[in-house]
C-alpha positions as CSV (number, residue, x, y, z in Angstrom):
1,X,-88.6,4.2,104.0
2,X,-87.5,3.9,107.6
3,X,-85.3,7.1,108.6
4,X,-84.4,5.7,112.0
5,X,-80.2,4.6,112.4
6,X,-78.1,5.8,114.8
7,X,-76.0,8.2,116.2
8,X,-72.8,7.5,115.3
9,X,-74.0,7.6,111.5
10,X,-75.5,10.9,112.3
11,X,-73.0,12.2,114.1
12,X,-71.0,11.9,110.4
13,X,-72.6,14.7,108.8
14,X,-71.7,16.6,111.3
15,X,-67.9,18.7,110.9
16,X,-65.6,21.0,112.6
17,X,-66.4,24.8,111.4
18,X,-70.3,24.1,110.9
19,X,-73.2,26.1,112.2
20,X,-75.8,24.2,114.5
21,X,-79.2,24.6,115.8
22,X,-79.6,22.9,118.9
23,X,-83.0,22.7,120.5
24,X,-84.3,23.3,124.3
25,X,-84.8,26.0,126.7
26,X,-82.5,25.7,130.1
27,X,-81.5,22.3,128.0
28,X,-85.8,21.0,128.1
29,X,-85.7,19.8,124.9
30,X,-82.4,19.1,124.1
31,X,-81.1,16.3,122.2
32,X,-78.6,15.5,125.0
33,X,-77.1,11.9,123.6
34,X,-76.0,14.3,120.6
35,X,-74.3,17.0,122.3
36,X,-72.6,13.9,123.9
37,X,-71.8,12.2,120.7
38,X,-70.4,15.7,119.8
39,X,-68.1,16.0,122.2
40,X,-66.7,12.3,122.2
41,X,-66.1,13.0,118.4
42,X,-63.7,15.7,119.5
43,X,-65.6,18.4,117.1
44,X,-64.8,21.7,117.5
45,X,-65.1,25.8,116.1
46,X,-69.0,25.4,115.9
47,X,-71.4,28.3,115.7
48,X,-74.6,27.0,117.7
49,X,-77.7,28.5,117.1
50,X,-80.2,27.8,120.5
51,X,-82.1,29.8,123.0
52,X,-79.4,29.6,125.7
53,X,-76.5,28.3,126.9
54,X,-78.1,25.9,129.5
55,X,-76.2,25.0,132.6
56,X,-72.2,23.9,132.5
57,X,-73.1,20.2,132.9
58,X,-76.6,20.1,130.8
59,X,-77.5,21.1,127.2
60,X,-75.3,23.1,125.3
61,X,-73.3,24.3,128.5
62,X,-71.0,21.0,127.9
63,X,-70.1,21.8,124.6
64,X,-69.0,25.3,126.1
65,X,-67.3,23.9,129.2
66,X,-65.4,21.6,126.6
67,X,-64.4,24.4,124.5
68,X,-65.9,23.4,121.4
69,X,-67.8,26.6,119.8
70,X,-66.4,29.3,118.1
71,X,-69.4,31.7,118.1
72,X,-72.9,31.2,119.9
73,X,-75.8,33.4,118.8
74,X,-78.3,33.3,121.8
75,X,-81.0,34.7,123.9
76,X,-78.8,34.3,127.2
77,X,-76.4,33.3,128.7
78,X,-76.5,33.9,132.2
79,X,-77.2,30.1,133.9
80,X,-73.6,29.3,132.2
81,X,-70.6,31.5,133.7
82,X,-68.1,29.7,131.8
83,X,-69.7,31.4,129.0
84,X,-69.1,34.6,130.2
85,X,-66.0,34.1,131.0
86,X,-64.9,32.8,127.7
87,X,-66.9,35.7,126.3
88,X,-64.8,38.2,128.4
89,X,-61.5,36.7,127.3
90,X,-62.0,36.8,124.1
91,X,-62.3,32.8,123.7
92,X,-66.2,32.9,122.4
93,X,-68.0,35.4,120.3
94,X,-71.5,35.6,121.7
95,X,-74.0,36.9,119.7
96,X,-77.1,37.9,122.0
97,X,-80.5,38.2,120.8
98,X,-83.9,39.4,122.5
99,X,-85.2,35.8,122.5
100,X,-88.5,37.2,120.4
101,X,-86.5,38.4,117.9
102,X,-84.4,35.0,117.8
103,X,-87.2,32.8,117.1
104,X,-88.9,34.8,114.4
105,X,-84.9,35.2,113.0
106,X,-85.2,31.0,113.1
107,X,-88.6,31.3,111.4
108,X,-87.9,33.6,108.6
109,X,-84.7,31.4,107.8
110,X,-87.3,28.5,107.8
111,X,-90.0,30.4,105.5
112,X,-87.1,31.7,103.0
113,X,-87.4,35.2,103.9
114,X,-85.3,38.3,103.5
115,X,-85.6,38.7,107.5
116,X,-88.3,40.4,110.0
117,X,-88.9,43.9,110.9
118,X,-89.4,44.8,114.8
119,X,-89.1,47.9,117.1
120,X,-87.2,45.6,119.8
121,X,-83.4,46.9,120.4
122,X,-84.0,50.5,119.0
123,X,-81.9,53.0,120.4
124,X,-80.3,50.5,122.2
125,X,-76.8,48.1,121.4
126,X,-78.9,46.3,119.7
127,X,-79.5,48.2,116.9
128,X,-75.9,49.2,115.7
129,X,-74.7,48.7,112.6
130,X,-78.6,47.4,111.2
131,X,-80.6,48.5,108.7
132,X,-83.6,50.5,110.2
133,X,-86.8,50.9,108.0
134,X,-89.7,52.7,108.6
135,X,-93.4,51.5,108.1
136,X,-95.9,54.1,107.9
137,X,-94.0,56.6,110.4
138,X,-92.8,53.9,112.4
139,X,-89.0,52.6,112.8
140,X,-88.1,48.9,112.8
141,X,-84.7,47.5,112.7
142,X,-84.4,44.5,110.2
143,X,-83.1,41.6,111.7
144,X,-81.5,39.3,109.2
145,X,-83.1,35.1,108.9
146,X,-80.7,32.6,111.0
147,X,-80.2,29.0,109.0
148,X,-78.0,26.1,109.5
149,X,-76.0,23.4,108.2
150,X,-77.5,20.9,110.8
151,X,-80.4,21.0,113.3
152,X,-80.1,18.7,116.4
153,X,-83.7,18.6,118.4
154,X,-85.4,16.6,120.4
155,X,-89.2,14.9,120.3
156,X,-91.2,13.2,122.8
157,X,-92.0,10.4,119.8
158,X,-91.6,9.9,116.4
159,X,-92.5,7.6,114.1
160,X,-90.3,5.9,111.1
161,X,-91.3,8.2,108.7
162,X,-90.0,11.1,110.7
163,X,-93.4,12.9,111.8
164,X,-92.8,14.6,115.4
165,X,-94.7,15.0,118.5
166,X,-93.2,17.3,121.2
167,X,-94.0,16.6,124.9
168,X,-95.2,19.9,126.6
169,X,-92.5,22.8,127.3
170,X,-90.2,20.8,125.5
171,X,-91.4,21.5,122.2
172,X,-89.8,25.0,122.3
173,X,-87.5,25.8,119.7
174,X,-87.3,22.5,118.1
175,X,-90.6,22.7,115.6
176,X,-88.9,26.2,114.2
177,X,-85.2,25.1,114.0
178,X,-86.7,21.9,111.8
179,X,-87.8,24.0,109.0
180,X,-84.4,26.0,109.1
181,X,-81.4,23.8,108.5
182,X,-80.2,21.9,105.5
183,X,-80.1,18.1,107.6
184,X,-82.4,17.7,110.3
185,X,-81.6,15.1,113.1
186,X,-83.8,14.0,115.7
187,X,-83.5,12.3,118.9
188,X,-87.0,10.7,120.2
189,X,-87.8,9.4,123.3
190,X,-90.1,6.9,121.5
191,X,-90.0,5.7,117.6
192,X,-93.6,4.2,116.9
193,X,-93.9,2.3,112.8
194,X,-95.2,4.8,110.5
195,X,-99.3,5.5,110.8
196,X,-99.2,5.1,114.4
197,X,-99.2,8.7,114.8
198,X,-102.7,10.6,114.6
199,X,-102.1,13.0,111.4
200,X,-104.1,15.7,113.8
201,X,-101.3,15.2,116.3
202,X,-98.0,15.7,113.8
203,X,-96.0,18.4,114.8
204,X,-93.4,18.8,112.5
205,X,-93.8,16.8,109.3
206,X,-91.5,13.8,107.9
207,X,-90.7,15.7,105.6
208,X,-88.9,17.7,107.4
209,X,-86.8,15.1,109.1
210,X,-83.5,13.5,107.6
211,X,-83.0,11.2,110.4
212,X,-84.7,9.6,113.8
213,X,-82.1,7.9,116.8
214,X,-83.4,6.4,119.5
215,X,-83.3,8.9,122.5
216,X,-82.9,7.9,126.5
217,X,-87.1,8.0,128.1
218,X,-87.5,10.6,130.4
């Protein structure tokens, strides 16, 4: 069964008050016709899950510059000022993350576990108010998993059936925020008939995958 429709069907499932993973790193990899379709819908009070803010007019900056997220947890955020300066008045709660410990935070959510233990952040900011364990004489802090409702990302091709091939750099986040939301949508570059793909070559499995749109070629 096909999964491929479009982005205006997709762009249903997708509400005011939700949490989002958004693919890309410096917006490589990011599905930009959604964060497009998002804003057009007029959706608002998101928490977005991604690597960084981007750029204000690329990747998840928009949504930013538009004034659509309530809360983004994030490895940086200093390519986007207007996210600073909603952070410093109050308008955005920013939740930053060594970008290590993000992606394993992104896996565990995706692997159903309790969360991952690592020295990173202790004795710093970091580490207040977390649960610190200790391994055979050595401190960790536990850092809890990160799931979503939705995760938006981005492949270089995909075929009907959903399997995923990631061009390069892009491929970042996008593999690990497929195996930790409830809906996945995808926006490929390309959309070949199922079988096309070399099984050797999948990336992220169809079964994974919810829905496929037909992205702009870059």
């Amino acid at each position: 069964m096909s999964k491929v429709t479009t982005i205006e069907q997709t762009v249903k499932d997708v509400h005011a008050g939700m949490t989002l993973m958004i693919g890309g790193f410096l917006g490589v990899g990011t599905p930009e016709l959604f964060i497009d379709a998002l804003i057009d819908k007029g959706i608002k009070d998101l928490t977005i899950i991604a690597n960084d803010t981007a750029f204000p007019d690329k990747g998840v900056g928009k949504l930013v510059v538009e004034g659509r997220l309530k809360k983004a947890i994030v490895s940086h955020i200093g390519t986007n000022p207007e996210t600073g300066r909603q952070m410093n008045t109050g308008k955005l709660e920013v939740e930053l993350v060594p970008q290590g410990t993000l992606a394993e935070r992104i896996r565990a959510g995706g692997a159903g576990l309790g969360g991952v233990l690592t020295p990173t952040g202790l004795g710093t900011i970091v580490a207040e108010g977390k649960t610190v364990i200790n391994v055979d004489g050595k401190d960790f802090l536990l850092e809890k998993p990160l799931q979503a409702d939705v995760a938006l990302i981005k492949a270089h091709t995909a075929d009907t059936a959903g399997n995923l091939i990631f061009h390069r750099s892009a491929r970042n986040f996008n593999p690990l925020m497929a195996m930790a939301a409830k809906v996945v949508i995808v926006e490929a570059e390309n959309i070949v008939d199922a079988g096309q793909i070399d099984p050797d070559q999948v990336m992220t499995p169809g079964i994974l995958v919810n829905y496929i749109v037909q992205g702009r070629r870059e």
